[in-house]
C-alpha positions, 0 to 999 in steps of 0.5 A: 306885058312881055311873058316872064322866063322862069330861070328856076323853080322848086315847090317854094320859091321861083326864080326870075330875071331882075327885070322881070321881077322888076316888070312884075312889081310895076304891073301890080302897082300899076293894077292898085292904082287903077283899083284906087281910081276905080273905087274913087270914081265909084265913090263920086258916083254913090255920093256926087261930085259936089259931095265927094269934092268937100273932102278934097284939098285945096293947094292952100291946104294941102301945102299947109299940111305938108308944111307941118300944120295940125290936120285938126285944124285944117280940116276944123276951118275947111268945115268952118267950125270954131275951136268951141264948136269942134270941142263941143261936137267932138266932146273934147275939152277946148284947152286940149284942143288947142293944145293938139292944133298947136302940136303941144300934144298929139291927141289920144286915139279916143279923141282923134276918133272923136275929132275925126266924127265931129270933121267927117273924116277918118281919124287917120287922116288928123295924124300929123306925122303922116304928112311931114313924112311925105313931104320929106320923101319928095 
């Protein structure tokens, strides 16, 4: 990186050329990816890849996701499991699964996290919002 000229500067605030500012954002994202890489690569390492890779996406299910479908359910048939059986491993009524899976309701937290225990997977990735929002930003 080229050395950044401080144009002024008092005991709180500095100030800089755009374009510097602007190279110093794209070094900082730069590092977080890199730091995320790095800490995946760690994580595939402490479990194994074949482990790790059960919590991957395939295009199939991450374009079903991206199209708006229920998270729950995507990751309920990755895992391979029933309706009847998540409910029952998540202590959830089924009727109200389905009605999340249809996106008739939302889900309360305290049974996303449970949904989430039950699927081996963080309550915030069974969110739907999350991925219709990203598919938007493209």
């Amino acid at each position: 990186m080229t050395k950044i000229k401080l144009l002024a500067q008092t005991n709180d605030t500095v100030t800089l050329r755009l374009r510097d500012f602007r190279k110093l954002i794209e070094a900082a994202e730069e590092r977080a990816d890199l730091a995320a890489v790095d800490a995946h690569r760690a994580y595939e390492d402490r479990v194994g890849w074949e482990v790790a890779r059960q919590n991957y996406y395939s295009r199939d299910e991450l374009e079903r996701l991206l199209d708006g479908e229920s998270p729950v359910r995507v990751w309920r048939e990755k895992r391979g499991m029933t309706q009847r059986a998540l409910a029952q491993a998540a202590n959830v009524n089924v009727s109200y699964l389905a009605e999340i899976e249809g996106g008739k309701k939302p889900g309360s937290a305290a049974a996303l996290q449970r949904l989430g225990k039950a699927l081996d997977v963080p309550m915030e990735q069974l969110v739907a919002g999350f991925y219709r929002k990203s598919r938007r930003a493209r």
